[in-house]
C-alpha positions as a Markdown table, in Angstrom:
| # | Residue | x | y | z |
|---|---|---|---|---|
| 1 | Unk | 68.2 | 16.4 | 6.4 |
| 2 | Unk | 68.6 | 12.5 | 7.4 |
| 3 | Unk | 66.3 | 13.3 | 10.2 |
| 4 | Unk | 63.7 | 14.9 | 8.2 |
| 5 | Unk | 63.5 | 12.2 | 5.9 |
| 6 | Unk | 63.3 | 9.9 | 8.7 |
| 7 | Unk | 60.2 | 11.6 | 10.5 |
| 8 | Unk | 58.4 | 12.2 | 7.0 |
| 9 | Unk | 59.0 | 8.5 | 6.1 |
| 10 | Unk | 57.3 | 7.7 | 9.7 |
| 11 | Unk | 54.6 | 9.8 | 9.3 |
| 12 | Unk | 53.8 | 7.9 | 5.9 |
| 13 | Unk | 54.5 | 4.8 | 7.6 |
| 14 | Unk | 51.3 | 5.7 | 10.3 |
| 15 | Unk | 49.3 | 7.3 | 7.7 |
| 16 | Unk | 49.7 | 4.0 | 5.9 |
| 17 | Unk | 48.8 | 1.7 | 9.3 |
| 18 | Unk | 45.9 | 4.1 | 10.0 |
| 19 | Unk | 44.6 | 3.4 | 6.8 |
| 20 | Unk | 44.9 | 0.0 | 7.0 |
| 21 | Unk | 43.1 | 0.1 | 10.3 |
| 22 | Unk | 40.2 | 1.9 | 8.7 |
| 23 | Unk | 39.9 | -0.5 | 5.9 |
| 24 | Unk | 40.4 | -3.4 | 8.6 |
| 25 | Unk | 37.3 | -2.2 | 10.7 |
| 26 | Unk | 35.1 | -1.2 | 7.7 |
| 27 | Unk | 35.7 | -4.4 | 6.2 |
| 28 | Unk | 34.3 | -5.6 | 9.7 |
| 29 | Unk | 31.6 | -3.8 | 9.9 |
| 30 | Unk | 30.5 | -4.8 | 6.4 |
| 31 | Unk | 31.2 | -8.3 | 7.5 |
| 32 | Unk | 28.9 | -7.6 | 10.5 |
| 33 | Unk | 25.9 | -5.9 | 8.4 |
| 34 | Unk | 25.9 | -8.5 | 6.0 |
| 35 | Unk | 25.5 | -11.5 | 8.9 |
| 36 | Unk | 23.0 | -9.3 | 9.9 |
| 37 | Unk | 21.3 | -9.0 | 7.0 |
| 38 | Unk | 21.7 | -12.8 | 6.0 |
| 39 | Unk | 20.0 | -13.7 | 9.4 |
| 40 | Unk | 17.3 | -11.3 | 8.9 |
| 41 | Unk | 16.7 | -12.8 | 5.5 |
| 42 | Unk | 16.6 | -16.5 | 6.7 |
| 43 | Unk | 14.5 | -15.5 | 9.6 |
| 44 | Unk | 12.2 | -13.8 | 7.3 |
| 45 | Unk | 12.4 | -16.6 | 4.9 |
| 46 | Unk | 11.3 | -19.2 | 7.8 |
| 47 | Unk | 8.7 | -17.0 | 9.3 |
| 48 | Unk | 7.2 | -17.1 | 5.3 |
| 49 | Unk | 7.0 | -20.6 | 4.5 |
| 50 | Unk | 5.6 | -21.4 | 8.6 |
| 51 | Unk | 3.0 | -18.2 | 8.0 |
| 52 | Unk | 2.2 | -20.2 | 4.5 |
| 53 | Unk | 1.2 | -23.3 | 7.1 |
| 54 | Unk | -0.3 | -22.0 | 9.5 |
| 55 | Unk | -2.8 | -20.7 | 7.0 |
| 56 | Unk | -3.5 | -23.9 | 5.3 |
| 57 | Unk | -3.7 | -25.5 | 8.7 |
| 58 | Unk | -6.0 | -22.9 | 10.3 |
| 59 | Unk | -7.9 | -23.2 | 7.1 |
| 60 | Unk | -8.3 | -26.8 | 6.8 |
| 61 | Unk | -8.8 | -27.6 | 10.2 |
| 62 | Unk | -11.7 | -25.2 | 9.7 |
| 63 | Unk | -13.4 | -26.3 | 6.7 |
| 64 | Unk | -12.2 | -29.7 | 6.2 |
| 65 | Unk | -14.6 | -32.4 | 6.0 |
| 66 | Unk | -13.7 | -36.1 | 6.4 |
| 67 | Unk | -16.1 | -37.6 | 3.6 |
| 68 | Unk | -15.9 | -41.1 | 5.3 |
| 69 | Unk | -16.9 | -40.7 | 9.1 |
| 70 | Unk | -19.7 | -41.6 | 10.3 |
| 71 | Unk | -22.5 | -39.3 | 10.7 |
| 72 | Unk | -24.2 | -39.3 | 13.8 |
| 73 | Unk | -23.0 | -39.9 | 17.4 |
| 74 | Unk | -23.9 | -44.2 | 17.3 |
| 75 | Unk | -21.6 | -45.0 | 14.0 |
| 76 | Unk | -22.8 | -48.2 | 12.5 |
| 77 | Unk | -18.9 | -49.3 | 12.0 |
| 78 | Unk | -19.7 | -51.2 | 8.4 |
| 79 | Unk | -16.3 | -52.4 | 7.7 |
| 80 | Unk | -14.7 | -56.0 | 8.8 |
| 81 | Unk | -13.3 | -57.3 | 11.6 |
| 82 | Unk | -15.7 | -56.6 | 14.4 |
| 83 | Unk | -17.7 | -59.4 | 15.7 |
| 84 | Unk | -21.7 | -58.9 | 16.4 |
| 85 | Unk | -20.7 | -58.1 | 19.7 |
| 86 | Unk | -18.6 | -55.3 | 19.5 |
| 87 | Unk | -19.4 | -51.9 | 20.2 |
| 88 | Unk | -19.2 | -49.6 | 17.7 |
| 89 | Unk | -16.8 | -46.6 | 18.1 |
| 90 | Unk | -18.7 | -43.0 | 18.1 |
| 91 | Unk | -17.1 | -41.0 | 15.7 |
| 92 | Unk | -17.5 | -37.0 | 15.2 |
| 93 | Unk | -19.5 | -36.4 | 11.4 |
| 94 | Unk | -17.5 | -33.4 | 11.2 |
| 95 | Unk | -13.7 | -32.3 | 11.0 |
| 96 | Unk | -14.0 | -29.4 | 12.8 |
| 97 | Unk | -12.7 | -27.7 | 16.0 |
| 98 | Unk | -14.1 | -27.3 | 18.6 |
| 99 | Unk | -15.3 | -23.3 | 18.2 |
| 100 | Unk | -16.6 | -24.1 | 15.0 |
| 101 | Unk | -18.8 | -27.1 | 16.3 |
| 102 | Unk | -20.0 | -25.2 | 18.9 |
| 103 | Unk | -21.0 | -22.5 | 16.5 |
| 104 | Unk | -22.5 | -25.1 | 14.2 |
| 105 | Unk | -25.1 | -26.4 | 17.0 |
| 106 | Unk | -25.8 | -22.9 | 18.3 |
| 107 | Unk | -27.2 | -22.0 | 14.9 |
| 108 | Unk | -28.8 | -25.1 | 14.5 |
| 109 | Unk | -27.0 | -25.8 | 11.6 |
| 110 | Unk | -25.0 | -29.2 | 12.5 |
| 111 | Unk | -28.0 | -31.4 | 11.5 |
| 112 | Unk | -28.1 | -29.2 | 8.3 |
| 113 | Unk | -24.4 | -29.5 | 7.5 |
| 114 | Unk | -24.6 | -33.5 | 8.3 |
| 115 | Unk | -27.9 | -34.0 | 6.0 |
| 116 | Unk | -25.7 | -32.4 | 3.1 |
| 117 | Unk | -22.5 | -34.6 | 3.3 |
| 118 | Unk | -25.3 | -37.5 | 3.4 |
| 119 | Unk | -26.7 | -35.9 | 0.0 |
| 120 | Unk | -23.3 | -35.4 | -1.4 |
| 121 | Unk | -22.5 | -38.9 | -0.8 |
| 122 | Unk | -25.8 | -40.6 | -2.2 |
| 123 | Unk | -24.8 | -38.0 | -5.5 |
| 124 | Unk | -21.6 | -39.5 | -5.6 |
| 125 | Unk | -23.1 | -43.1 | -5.2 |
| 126 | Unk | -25.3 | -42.6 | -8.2 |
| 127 | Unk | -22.8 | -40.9 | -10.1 |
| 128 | Unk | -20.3 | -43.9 | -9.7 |
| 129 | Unk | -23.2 | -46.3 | -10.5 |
| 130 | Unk | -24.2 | -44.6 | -13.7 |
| 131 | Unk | -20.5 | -45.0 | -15.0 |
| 132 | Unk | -20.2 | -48.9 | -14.1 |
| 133 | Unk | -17.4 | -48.4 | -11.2 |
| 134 | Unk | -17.6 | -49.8 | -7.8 |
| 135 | Unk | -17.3 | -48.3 | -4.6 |
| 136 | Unk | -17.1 | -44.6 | -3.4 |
| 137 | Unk | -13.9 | -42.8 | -3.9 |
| 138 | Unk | -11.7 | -41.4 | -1.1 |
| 139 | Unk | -13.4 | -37.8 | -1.2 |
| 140 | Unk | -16.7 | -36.4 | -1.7 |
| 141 | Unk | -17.0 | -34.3 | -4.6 |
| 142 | Unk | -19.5 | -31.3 | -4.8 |
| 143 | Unk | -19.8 | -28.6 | -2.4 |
| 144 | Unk | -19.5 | -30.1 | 0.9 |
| 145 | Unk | -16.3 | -27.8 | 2.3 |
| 146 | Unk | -18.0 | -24.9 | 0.7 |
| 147 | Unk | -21.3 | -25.8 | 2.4 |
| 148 | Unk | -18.8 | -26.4 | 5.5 |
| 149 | Unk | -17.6 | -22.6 | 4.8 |
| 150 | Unk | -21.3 | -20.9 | 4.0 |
| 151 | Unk | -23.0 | -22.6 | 6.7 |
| 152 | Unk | -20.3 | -22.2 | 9.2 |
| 153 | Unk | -19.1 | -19.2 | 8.3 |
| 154 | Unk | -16.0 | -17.3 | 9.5 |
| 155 | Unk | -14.5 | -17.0 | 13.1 |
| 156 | Unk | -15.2 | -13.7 | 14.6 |
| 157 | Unk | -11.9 | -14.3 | 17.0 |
| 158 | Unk | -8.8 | -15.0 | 16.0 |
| 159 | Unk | -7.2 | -18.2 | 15.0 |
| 160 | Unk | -4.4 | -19.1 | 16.6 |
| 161 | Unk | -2.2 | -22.1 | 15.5 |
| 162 | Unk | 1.5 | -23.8 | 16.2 |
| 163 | Unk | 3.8 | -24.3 | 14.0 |
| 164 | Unk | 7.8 | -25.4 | 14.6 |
| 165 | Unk | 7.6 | -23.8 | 18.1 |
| 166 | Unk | 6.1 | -20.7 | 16.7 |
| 167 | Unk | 2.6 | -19.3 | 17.6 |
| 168 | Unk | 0.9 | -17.4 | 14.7 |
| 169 | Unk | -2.2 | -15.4 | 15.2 |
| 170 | Unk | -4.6 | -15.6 | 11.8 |
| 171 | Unk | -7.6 | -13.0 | 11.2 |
| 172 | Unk | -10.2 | -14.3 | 8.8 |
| 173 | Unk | -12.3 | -12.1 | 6.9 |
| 174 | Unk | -14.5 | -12.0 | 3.7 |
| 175 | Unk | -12.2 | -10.8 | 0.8 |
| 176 | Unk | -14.9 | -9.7 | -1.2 |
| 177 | Unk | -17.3 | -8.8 | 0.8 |
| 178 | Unk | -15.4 | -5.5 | 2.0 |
| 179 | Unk | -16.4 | -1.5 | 0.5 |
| 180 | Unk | -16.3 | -2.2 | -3.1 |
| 181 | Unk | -14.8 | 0.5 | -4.4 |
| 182 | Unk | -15.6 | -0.4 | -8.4 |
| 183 | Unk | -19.3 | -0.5 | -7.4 |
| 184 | Unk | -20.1 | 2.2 | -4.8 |
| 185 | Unk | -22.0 | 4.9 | -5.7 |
| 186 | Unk | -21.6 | 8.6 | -4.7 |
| 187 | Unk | -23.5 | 8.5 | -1.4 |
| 188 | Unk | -22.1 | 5.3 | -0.2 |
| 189 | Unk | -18.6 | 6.3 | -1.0 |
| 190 | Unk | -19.2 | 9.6 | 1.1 |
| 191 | Unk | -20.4 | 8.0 | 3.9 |
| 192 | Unk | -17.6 | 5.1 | 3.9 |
| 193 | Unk | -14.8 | 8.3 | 3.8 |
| 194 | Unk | -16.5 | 10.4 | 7.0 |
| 195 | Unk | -16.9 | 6.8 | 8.2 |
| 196 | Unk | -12.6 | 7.2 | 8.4 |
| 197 | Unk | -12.8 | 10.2 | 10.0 |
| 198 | Unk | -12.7 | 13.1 | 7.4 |
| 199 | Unk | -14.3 | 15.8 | 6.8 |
| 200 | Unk | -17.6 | 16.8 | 4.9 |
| 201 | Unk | -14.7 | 18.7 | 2.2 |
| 202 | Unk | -11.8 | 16.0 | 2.3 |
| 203 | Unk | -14.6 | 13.2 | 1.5 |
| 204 | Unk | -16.6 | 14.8 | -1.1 |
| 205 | Unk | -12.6 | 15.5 | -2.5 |
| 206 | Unk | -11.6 | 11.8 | -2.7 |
| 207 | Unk | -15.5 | 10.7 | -3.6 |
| 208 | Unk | -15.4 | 13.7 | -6.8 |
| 209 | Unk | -11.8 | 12.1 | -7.7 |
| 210 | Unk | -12.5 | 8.4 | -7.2 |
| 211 | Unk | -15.8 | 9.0 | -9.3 |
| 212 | Unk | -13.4 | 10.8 | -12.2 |
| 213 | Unk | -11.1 | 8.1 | -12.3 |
| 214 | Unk | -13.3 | 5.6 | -12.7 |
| 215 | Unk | -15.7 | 7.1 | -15.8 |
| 216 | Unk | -15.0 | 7.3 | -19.5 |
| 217 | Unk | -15.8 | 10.9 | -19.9 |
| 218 | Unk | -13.7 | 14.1 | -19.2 |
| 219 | Unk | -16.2 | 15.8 | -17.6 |
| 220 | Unk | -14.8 | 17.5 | -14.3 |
| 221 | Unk | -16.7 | 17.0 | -11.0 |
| 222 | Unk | -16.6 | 19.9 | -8.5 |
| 223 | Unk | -13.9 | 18.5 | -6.6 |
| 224 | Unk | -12.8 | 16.2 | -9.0 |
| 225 | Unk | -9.8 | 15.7 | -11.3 |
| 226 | Unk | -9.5 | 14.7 | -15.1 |
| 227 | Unk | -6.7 | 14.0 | -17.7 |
| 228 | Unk | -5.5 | 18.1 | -17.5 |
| 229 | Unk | -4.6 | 17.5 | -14.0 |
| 230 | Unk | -3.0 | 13.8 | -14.2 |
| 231 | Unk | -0.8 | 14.7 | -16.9 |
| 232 | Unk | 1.4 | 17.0 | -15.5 |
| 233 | Unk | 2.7 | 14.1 | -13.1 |
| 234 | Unk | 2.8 | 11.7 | -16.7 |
| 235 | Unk | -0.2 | 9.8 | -15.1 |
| 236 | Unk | -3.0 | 8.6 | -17.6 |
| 237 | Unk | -6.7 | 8.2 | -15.4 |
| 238 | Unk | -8.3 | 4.3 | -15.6 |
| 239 | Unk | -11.2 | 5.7 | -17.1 |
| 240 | Unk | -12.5 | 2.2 | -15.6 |
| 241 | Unk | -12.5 | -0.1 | -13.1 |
| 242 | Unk | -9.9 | 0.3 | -10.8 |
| 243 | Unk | -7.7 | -2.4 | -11.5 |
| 244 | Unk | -5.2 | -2.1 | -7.7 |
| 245 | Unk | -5.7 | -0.2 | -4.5 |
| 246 | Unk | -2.7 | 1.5 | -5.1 |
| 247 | Unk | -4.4 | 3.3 | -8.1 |
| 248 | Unk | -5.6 | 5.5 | -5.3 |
| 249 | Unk | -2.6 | 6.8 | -4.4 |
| 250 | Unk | -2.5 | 8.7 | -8.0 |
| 251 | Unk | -5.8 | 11.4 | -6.5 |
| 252 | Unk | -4.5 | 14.3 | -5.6 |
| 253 | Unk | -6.4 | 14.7 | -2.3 |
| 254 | Unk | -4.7 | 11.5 | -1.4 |
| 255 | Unk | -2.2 | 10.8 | 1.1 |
| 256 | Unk | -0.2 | 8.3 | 1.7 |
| 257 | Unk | -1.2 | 8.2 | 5.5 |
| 258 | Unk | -5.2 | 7.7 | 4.2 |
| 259 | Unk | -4.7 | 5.5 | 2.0 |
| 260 | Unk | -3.0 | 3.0 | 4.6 |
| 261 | Unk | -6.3 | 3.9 | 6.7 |
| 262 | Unk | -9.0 | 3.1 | 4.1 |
| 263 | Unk | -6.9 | -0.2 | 1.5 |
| 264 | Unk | -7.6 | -2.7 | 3.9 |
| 265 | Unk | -11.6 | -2.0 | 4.0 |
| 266 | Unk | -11.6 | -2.4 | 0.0 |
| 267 | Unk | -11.9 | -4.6 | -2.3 |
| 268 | Unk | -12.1 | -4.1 | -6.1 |
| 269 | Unk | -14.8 | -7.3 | -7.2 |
| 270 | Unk | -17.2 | -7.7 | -4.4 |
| 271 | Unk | -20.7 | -8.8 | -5.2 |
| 272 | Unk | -22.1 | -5.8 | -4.2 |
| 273 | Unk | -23.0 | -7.2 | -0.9 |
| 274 | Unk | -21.3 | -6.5 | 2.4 |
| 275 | Unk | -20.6 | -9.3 | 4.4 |
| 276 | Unk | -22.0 | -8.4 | 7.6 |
| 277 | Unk | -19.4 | -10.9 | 10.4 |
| 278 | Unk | -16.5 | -9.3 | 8.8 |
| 279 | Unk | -16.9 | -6.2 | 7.6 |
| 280 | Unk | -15.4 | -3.2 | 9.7 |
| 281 | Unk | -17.7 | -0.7 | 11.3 |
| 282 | Unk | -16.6 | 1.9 | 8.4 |
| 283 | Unk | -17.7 | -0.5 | 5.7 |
| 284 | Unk | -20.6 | -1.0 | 7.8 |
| 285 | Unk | -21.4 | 2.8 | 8.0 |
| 286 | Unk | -21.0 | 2.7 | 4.4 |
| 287 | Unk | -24.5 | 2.0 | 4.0 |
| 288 | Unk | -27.5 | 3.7 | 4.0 |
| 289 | Unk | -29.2 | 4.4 | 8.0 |
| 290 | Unk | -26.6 | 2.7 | 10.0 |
| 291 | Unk | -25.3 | 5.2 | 12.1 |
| 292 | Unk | -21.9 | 4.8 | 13.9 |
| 293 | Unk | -24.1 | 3.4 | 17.3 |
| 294 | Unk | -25.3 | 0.8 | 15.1 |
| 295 | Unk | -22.3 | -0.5 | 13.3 |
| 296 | Unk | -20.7 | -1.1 | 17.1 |
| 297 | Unk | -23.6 | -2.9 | 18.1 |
| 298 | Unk | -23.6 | -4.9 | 15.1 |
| 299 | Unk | -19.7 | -5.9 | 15.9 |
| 300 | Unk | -20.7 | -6.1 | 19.4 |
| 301 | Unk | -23.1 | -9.0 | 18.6 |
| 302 | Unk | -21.7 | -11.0 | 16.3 |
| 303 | Unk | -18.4 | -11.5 | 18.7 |
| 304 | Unk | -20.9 | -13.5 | 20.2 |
| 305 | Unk | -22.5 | -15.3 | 17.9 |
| 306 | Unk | -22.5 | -15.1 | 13.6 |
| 307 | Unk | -25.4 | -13.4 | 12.6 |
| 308 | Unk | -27.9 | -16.0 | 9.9 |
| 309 | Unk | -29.8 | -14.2 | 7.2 |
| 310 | Unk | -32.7 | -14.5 | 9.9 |
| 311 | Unk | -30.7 | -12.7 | 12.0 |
| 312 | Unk | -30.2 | -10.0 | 10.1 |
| 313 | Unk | -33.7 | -9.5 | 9.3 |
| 314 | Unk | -34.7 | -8.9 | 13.1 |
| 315 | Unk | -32.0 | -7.1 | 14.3 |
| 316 | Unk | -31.7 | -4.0 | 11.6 |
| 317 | Unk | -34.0 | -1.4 | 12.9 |
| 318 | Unk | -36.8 | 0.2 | 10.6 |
| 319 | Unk | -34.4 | 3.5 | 9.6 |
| 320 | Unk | -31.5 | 0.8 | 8.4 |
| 321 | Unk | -34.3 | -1.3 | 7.0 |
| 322 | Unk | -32.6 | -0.1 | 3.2 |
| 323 | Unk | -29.1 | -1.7 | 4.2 |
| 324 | Unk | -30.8 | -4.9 | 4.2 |
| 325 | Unk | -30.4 | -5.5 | 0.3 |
| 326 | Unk | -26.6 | -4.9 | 0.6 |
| 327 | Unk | -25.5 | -7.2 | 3.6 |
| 328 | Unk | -25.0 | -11.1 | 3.6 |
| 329 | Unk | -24.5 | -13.6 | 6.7 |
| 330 | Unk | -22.6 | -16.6 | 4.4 |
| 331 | Unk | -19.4 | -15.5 | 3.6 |
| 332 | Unk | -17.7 | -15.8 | -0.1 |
| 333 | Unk | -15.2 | -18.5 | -1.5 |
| 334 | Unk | -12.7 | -15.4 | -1.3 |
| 335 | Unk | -10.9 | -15.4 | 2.5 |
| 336 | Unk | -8.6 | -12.2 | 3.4 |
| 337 | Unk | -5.9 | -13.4 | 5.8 |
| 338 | Unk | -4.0 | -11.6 | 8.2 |
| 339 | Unk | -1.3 | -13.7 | 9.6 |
| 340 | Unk | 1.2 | -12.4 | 12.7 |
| 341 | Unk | 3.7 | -14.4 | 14.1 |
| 342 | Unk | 3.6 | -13.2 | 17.9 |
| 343 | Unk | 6.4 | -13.2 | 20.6 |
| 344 | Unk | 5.6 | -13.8 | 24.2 |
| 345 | Unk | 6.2 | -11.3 | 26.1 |
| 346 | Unk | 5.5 | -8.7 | 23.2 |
| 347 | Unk | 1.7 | -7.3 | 22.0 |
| 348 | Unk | 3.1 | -6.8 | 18.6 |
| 349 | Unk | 3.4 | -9.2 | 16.1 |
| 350 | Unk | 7.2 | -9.9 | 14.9 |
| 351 | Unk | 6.0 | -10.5 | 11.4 |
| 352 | Unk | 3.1 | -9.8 | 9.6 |
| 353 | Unk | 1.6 | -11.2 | 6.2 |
| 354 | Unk | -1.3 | -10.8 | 4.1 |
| 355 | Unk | -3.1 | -13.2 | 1.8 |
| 356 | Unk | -6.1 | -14.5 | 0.1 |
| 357 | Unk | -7.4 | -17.8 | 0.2 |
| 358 | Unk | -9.9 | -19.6 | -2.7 |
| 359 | Unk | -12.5 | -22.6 | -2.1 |
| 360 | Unk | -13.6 | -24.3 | -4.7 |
| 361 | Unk | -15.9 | -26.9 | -4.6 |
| 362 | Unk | -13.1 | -29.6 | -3.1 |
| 363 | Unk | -11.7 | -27.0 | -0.4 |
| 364 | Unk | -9.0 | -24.9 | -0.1 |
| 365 | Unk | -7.9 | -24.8 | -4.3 |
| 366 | Unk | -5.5 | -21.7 | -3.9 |
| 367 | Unk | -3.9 | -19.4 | -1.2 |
| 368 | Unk | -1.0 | -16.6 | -1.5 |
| 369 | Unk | 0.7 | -14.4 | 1.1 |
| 370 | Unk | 2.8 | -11.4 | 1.0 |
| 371 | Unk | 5.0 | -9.6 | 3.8 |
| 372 | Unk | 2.8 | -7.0 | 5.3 |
């Protein structure tokens, strides 16, 4: 009996140790996810706030004009302490890189950009005059960094800037002058969908159930969908602009494979003009007579060089000739970013953000990112 109680007691005693065991590695394994997790978290965290800089310095070294350097390659060097015999120091009128100079005196449009910072300053002169002060302030008011971004215009290549031993790769577009959803019309949004790739059904589908969404009435298109069929997932139609991308999502020809395909080419308060050095070949195809052929040319050429409004104007053949009223060269104050923190050694990026940038008439007034 003594022995039995002896060999339960031990089997107890390694049920006991075996449980402690488990709990022991658990407890290690928990400790090891949540190190794991902590890192991840302050790795993500850094890779945020050194995305968030290499925007603003891709962005300002871009469009950033120094208001006091002298214009012109002599430089007349007005300020004390030189003798008549010194040399003036040349000084570049712009502060720019190198790309974007280069793309400034292809186009012609150095002189142009130097003749408004002149104009900018005699405005600011006057204006300083007229209120009885003395002397020109530290920056030039008006629109000279949004002249800097209109005349300029975006980089058709990447970006690519430093920051604490990390290389980030930044893709510039025009955030407004994408497909514009809100505005497009029946034909255009047909064309932009077979443009992705569906079909003649699928597209007139999503174009029927976009349309739906977006009007007052209840009147059903074809292939369309009203407040009948949205209700029975508890979801009320806009019945107005679309407000988010996601909104999309909500059709019922929708997947959530196409939508990741078509939310980048959209934008929801465009000017109803497509800017033609960013836009993608779909949005491109969007309008009326530019065939697939054409779109790839059109990207072909402006890798390049930026197409002007001139441009524009002599390169559209006679059948596209109706896409002319619904393209611009200058892009808007609205700039979609695509930031990627890149690896050597690996094509893909390890992070990835979105985020839009606002000028104003000073520069960069605003920009915001999100993890892609």
């Amino acid at each position: 009996m003594r022995v039995r109680h002896q060999g339960f007691a031990l089997i107890l005693v390694l049920v006991a140790v075996a449980a402690l065991f488990s709990i022991a590695m658990f407890a290690g394994s928990l400790s090891r996810t949540t190190a794991i997790e902590v890192a991840a978290t302050h790795a993500h965290d850094a890779a945020y706030r050194d995305a968030r800089s290499a925007a603003v310095l891709a962005l300002a070294g871009l469009y950033t004009i120094d208001p006091d350097a002298t214009l012109g390659s002599g430089g007349s060097g007005s300020g004390g302490g030189g003798g008549d015999d010194a040399e003036p120091e040349a000084e570049d009128a712009l502060d720019l890189p190198e790309a974007i100079r280069i793309l400034l005196e292809e186009s012609g449009a150095l002189d142009e950009l130097e003749k408004k910072i002149e104009e900018a300053k005699e405005r600011d002169e006057a204006n300083v005059a007229a209120e009885g002060a003395g002397g020109l302030g530290g920056r030039v008011p008006g629109g000279v960094s949004i002249e800097a971004l209109k005349i300029g215009g975006l980089p058709t290549a990447p970006v690519t800037v430093s920051v604490h031993d990390n290389t980030y790769r930044i893709h510039l577009t025009d955030a407004t002058g994408r497909f514009d959803i809100n505005r497009a019309d029946e034909a255009s949004l047909n064309r932009f969908l077979v443009a992705h790739g569906l079909n003649e059904r699928k597209a007139a589908e999503i174009t029927d159930q976009v349309l739906d969404w977006r009007d007052e009435d209840d009147f059903v298109r074809s292939n369309g969908a009203e407040s009948d069929v949205y209700e029975r997932s508890g979801v009320t139609p806009r019945n107005g602009p679309i407000r988010s991308p996601e909104e999309l999502l909500f059709l019922p020809a929708m997947t959530h494979d196409l939508y990741e395909q078509l939310h980048h080419d959209i934008t929801l308060a465009g000017d109803g003009l497509i800017h033609i050095n960013s836009a993608s070949r779909e949005v491109l195809m969007s309008l009326p007579g530019i065939t697939r052929e054409l779109a790839d040319n059109i990207v072909n050429t402006r890798r390049a060089k930026p197409f002007t409004e001139e441009d524009i104007e002599k390169f559209l053949p006679i059948a596209a000739r109706d896409a002319r009223g619904f393209l611009r060269a200058a892009p808007s104050t609205y700039i979609r970013l695509r930031i990627e923190q890149m690896q050597e050694g690996r094509s893909e990026p390890v992070f990835t953000f979105d985020g839009v940038a606002a000028f104003s008439q000073r520069g960069l007034a605003g920009l915001g990112i999100r993890r892609h």
